[in-house]
C-alpha positions as CSV (number, residue, x, y, z in Angstrom):
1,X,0.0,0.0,0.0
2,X,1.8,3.4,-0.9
3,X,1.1,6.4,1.2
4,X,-1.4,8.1,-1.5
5,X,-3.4,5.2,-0.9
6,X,-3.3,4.9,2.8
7,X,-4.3,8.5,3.0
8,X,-7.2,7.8,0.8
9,X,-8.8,5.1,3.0
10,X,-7.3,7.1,6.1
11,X,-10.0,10.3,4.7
12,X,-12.5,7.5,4.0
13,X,-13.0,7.3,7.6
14,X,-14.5,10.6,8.0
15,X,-17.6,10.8,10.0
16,X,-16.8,7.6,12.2
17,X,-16.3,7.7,15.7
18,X,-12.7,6.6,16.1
19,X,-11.7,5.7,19.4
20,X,-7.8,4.6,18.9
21,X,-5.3,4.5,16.3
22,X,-1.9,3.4,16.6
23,X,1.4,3.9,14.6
24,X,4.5,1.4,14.9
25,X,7.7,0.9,12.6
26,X,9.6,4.4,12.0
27,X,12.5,4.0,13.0
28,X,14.3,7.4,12.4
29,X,17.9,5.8,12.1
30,X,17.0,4.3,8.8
31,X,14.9,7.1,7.4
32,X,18.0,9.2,6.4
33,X,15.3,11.6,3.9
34,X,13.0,11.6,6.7
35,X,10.8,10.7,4.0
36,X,8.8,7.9,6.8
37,X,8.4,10.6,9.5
38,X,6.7,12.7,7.1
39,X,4.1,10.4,5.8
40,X,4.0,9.0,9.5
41,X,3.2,12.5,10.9
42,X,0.9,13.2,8.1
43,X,-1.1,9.7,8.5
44,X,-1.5,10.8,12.0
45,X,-2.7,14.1,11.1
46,X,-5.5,12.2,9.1
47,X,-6.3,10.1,12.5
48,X,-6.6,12.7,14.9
49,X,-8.6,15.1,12.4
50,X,-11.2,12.5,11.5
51,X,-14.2,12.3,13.8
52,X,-17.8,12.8,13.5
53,X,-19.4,15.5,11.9
């Protein structure tokens, strides 16, 4: 799954009640462009912005 897609099914769950969301497996020593943090941080964004309308 690329990070477009994750995003897309990430904004799919807009209007849910979301009670938890958790995100494992950056490890910042092997992300030398910190290309993984960003789409980690971004991902999260998407969590903690989605919620019932």
């Amino acid at each position: 799954m690329s990070s477009r897609e994750l995003l897309e099914v990430l904004r799919g769950l807009d209007g849910l009640h979301v009670v938890g969301a958790d995100l494992v497996e950056v490890s910042p020593a092997y992300d030398h462009a910190e290309l993984t943090g960003i789409a980690a941080a971004h991902a999260l964004y998407e969590l903690i912005s989605t919620g019932p309308s």
